[in-house]
C-alpha positions in Angstrom: -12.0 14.7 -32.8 -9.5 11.8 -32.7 -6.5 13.9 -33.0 -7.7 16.1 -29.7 -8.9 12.9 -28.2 -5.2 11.3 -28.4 -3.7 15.0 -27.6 -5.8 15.2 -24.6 -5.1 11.3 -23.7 -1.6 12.2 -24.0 -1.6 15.3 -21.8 -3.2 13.1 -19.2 -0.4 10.0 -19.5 2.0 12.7 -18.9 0.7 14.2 -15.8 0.2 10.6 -14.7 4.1 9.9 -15.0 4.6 13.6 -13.2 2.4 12.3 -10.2 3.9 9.1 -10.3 6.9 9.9 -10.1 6.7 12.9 -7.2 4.6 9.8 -5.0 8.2 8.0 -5.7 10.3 10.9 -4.2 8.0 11.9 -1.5 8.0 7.5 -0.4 11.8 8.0 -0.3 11.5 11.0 1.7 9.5 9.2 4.2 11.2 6.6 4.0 14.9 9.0 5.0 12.5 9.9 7.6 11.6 7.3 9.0 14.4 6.3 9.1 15.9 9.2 11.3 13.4 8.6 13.6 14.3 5.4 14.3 18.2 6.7 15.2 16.6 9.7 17.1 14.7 7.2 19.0 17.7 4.8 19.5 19.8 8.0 20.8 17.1 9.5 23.2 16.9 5.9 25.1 20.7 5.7 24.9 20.6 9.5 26.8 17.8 8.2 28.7 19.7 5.3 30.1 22.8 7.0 31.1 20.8 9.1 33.0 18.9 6.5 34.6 22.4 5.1 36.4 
């Protein structure tokens, strides 16, 4: 019982780090994206204001 309680408990820690550690490459994703959004953003009102004169 204690054995398949610590297997199980283990199976579980490891899934755990698996999550843990796709939530930290999907964060720095979003973060490269949000990023990129902010230069889009700069370079549309750059564009914008060109046109504007």
């Amino acid at each position: 019982m204690k054995t398949q309680m610590a297997k199980v408990i283990d199976a579980q820690s490891k899934q755990l780090d698996t999550q843990a550690q796709e939530i930290r490459s999907q964060a720095k994703q979003i973060e490269a994206l949000r990023q990129k959004n902010v230069e889009m953003k700069a370079q549309i009102a750059a564009i914008l204001a060109k046109l504007d004169k």
